[in-house]
N, CA, C and O atoms as CSV, one atom per row, in Angstrom:
chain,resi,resn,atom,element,x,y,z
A,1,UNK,N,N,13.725,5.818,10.068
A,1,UNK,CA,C,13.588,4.377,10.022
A,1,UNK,C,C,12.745,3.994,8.805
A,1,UNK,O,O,11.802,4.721,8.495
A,2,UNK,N,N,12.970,3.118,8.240
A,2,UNK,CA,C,12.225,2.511,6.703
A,2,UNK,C,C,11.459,1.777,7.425
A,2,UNK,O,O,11.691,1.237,8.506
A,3,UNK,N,N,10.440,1.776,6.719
A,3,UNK,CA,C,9.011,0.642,6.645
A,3,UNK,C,C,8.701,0.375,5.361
A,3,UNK,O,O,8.854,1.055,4.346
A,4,UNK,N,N,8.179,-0.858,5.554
A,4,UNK,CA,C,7.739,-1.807,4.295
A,4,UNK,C,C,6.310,-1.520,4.241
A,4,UNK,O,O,5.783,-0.967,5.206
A,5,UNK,N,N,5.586,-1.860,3.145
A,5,UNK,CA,C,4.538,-2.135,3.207
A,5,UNK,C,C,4.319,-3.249,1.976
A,5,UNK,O,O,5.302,-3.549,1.298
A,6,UNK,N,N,2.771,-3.972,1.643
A,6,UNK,CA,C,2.630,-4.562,0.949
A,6,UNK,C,C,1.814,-3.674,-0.292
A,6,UNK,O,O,0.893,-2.968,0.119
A,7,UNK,N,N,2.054,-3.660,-1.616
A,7,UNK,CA,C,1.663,-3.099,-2.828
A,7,UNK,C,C,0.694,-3.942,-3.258
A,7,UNK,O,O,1.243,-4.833,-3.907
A,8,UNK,N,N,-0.837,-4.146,-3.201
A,8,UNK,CA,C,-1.507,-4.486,-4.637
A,8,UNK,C,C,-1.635,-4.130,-5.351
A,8,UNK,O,O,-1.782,-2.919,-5.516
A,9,UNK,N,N,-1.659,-5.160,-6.383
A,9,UNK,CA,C,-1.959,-4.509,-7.995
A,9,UNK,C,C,-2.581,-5.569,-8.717
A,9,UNK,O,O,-2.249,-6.711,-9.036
A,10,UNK,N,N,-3.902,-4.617,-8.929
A,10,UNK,CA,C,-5.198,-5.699,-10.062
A,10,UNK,C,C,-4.791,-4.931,-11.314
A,10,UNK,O,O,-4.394,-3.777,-11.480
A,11,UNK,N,N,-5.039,-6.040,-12.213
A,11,UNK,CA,C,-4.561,-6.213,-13.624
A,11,UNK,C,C,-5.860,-5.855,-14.645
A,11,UNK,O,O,-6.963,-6.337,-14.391
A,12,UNK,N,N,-5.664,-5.004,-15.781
A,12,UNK,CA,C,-6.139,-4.874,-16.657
A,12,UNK,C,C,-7.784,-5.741,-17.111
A,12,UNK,O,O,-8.974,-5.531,-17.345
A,13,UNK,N,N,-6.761,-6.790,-17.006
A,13,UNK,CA,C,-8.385,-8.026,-17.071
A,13,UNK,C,C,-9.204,-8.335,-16.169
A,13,UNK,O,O,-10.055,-9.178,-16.453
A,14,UNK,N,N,-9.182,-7.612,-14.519
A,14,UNK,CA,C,-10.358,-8.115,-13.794
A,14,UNK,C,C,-11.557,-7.049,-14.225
A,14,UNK,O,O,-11.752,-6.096,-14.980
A,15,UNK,N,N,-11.976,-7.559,-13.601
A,15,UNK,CA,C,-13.691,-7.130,-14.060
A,15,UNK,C,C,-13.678,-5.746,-13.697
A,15,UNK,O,O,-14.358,-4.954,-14.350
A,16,UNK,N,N,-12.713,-5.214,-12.358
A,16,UNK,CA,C,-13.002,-3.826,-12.088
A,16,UNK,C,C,-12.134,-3.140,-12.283
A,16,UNK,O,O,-12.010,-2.071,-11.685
A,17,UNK,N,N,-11.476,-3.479,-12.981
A,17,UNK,CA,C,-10.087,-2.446,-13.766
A,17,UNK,C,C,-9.156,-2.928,-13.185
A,17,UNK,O,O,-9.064,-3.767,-12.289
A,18,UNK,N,N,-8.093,-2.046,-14.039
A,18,UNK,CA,C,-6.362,-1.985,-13.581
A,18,UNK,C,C,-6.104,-1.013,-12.175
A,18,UNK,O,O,-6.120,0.216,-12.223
A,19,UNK,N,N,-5.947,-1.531,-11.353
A,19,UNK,CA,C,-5.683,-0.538,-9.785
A,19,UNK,C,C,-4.285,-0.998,-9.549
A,19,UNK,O,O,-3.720,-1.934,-10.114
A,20,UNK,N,N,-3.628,0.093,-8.287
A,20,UNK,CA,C,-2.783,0.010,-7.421
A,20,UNK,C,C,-2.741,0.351,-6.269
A,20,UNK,O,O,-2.685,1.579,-6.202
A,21,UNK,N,N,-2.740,-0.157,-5.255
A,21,UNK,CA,C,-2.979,0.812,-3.932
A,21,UNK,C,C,-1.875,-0.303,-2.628
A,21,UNK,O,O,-1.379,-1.412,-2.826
A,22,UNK,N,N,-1.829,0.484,-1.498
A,22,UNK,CA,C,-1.436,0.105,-0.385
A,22,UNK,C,C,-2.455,-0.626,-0.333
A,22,UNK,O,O,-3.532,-0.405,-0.888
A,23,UNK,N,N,-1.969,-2.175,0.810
A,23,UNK,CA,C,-2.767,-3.168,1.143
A,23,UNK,C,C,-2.997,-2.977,2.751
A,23,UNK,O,O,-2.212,-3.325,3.633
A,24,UNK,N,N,-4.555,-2.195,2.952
A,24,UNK,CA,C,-5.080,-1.705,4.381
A,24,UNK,C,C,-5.415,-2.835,5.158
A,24,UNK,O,O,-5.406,-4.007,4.784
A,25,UNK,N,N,-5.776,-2.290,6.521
A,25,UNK,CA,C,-6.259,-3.105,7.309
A,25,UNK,C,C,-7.321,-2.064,8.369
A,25,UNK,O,O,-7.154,-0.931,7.916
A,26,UNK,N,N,-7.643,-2.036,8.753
A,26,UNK,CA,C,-8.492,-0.778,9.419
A,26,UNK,C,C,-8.888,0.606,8.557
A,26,UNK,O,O,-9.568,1.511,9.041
A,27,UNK,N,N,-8.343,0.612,7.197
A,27,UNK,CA,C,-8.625,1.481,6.910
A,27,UNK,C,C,-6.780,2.620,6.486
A,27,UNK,O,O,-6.548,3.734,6.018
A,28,UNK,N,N,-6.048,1.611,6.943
A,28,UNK,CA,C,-4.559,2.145,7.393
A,28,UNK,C,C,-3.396,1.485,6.654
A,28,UNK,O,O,-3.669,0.297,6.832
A,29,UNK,N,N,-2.500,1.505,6.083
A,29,UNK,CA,C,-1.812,0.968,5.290
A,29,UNK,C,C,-1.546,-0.340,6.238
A,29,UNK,O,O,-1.689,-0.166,7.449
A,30,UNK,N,N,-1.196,-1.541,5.805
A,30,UNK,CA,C,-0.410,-2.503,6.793
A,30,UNK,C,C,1.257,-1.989,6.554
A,30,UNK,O,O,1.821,-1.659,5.510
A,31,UNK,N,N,1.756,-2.068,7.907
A,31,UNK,CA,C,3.339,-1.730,7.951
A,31,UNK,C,C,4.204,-2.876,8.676
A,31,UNK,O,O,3.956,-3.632,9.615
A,32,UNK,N,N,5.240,-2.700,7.911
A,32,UNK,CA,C,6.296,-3.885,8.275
A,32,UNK,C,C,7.621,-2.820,8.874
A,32,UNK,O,O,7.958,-1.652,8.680
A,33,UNK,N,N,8.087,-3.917,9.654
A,33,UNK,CA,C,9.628,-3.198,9.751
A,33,UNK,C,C,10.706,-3.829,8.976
A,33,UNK,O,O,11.753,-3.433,9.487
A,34,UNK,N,N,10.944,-4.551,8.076
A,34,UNK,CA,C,12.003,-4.989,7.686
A,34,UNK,C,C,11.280,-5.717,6.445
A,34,UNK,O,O,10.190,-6.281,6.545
A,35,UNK,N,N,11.971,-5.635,5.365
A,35,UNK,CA,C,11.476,-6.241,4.232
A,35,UNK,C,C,10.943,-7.763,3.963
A,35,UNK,O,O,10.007,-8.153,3.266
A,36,UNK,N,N,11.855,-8.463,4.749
A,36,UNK,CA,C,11.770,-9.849,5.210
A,36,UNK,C,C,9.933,-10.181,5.497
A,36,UNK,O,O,9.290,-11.088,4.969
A,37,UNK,N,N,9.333,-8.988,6.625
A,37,UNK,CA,C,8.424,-9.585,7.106
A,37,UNK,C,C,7.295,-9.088,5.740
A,37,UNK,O,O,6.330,-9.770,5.395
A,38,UNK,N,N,7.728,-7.645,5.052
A,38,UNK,CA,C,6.116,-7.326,4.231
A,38,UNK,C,C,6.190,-8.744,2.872
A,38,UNK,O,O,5.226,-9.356,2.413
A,39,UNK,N,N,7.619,-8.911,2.530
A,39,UNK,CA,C,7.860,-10.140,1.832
A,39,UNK,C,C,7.117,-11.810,2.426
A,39,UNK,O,O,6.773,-12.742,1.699
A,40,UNK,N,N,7.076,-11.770,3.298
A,40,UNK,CA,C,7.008,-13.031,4.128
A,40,UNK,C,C,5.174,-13.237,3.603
A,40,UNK,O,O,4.786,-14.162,2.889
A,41,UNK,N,N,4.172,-12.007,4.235
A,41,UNK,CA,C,3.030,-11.989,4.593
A,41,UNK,C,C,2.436,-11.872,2.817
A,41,UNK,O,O,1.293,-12.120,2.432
A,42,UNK,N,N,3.976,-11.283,1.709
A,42,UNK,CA,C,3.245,-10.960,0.532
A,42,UNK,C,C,3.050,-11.997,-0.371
A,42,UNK,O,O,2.418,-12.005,-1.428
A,43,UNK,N,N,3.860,-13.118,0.350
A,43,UNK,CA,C,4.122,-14.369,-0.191
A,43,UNK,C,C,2.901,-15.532,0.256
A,43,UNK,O,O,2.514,-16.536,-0.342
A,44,UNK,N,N,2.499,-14.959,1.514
A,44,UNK,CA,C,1.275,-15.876,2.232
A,44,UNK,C,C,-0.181,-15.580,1.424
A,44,UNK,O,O,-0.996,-16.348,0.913
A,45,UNK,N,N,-0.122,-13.937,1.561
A,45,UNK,CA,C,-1.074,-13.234,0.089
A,45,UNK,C,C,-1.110,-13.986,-1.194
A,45,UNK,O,O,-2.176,-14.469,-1.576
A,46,UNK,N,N,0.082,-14.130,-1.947
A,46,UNK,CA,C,-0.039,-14.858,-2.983
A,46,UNK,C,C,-0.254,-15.954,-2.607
A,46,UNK,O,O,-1.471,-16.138,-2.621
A,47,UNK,N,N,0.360,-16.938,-2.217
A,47,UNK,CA,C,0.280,-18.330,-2.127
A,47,UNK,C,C,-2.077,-18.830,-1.966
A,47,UNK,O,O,-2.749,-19.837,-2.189
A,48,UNK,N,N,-2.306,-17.756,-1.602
A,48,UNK,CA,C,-3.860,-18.166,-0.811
A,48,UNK,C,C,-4.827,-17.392,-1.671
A,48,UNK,O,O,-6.030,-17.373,-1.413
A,49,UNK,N,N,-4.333,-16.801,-2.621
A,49,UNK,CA,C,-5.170,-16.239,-3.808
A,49,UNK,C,C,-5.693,-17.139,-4.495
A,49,UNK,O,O,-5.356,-18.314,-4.639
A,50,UNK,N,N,-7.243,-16.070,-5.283
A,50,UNK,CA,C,-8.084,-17.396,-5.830
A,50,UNK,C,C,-8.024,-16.435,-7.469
A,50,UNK,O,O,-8.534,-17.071,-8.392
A,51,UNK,N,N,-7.667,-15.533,-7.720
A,51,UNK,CA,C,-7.506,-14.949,-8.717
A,51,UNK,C,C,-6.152,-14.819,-9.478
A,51,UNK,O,O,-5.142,-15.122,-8.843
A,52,UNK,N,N,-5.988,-14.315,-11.040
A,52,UNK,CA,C,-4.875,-14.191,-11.586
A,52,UNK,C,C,-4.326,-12.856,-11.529
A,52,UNK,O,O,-3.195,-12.404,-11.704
A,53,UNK,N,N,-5.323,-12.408,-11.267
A,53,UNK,CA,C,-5.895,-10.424,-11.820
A,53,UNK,C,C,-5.332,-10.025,-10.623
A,53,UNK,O,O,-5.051,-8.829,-10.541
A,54,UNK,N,N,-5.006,-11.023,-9.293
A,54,UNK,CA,C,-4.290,-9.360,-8.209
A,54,UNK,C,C,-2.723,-10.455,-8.053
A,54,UNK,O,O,-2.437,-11.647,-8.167
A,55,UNK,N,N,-1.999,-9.080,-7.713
A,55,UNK,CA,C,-0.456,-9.535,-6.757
A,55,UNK,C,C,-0.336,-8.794,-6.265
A,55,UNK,O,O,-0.795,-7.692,-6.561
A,56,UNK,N,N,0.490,-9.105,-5.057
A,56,UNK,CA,C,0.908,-8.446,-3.764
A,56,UNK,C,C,2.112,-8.343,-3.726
A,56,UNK,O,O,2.689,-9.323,-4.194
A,57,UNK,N,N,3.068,-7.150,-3.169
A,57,UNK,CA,C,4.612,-7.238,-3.999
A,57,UNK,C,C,5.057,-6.119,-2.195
A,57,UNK,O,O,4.565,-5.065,-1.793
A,58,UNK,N,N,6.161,-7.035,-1.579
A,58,UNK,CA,C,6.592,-6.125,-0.371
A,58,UNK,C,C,7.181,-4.811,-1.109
A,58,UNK,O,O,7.595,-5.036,-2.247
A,59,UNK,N,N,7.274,-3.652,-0.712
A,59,UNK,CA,C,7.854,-2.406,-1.109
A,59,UNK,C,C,7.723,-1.247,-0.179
A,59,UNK,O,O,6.730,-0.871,0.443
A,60,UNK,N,N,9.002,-0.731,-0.216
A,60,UNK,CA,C,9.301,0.561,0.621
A,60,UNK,C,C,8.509,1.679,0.869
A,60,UNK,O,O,8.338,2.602,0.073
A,61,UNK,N,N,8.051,1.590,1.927
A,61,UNK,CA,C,7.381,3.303,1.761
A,61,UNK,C,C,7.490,4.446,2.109
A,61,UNK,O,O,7.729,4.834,3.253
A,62,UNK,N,N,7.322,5.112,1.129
A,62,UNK,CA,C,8.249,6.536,1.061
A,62,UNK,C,C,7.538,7.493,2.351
A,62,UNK,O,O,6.633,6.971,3.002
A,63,UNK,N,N,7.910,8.662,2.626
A,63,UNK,CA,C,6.706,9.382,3.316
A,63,UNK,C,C,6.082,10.194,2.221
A,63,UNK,O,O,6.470,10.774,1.207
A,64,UNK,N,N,4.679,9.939,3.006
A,64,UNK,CA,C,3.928,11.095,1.982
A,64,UNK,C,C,3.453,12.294,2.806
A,64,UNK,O,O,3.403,12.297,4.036
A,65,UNK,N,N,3.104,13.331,1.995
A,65,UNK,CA,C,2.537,14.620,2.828
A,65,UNK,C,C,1.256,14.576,2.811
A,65,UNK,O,O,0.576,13.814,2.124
A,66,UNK,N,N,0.847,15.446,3.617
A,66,UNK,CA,C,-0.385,15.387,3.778
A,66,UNK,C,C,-1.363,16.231,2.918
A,66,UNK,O,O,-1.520,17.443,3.067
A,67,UNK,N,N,-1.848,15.650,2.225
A,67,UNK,CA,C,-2.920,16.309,1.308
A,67,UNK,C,C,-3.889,16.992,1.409
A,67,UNK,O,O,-4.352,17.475,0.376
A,68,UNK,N,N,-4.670,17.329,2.987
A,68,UNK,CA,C,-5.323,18.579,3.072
A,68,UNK,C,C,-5.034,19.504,2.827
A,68,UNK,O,O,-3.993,19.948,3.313
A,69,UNK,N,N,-5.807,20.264,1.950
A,69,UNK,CA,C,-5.592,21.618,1.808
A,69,UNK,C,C,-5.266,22.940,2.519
A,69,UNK,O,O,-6.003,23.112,3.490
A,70,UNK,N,N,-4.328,23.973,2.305
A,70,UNK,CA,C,-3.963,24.842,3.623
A,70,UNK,C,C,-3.547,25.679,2.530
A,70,UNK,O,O,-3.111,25.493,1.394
A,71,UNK,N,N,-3.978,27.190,3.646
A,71,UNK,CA,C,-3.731,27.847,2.682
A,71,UNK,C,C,-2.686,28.880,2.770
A,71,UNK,O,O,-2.699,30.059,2.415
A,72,UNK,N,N,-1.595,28.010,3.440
A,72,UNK,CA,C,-0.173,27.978,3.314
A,72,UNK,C,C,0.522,28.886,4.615
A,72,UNK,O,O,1.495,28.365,5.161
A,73,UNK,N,N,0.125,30.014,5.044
A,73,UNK,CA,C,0.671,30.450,6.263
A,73,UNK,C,C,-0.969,31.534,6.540
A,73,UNK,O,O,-1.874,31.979,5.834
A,74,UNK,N,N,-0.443,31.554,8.505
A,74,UNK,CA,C,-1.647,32.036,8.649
A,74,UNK,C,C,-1.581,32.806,9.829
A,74,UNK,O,O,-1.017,32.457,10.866
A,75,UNK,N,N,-2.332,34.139,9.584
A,75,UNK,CA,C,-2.066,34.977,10.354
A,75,UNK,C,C,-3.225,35.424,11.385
A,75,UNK,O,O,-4.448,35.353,11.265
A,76,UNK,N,N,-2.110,36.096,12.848
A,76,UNK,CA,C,-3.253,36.545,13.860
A,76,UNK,C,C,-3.004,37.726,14.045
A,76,UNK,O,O,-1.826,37.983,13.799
A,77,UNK,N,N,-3.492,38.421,14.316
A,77,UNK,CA,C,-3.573,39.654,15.175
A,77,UNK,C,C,-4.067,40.190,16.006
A,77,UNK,O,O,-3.683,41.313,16.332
């Protein structure tokens, strides 16, 4: 099943650099089910912004793996 999420992205000229990241909420990406809705909420994002330097853009999210380290297979005896 696809999920949406919302993309920020601060621009070159704010004060704390050029970033990109998933737009959290607990700490957790926010997730949509259908493009309609991460579009809907990315549009409420923009519309209520007080800056030039961020946008919010609905987009697909891929799966990612998990980035702890392992050290690949593991044995008992």
């Amino acid at each position: 099943m696809k999920q949406w999420g919302i993309w920020a992205k601060r621009n070159a000229a704010s004060i704390c650099g050029a970033a990109e990241a998933w737009l959290k909420s607990d700490g957790k990406p926010m997730t949509f089910d259908t493009w309609e809705e991460a579009a809907e909420k990315a549009n409420v994002l923009m519309n209520n912004i007080r800056t030039v330097n961020v946008s919010y853009f609905p987009k697909k999210m891929e799966l990612e793996l998990d980035e702890e380290p392992s050290s690949g297979m593991g044995m008992k005896l």
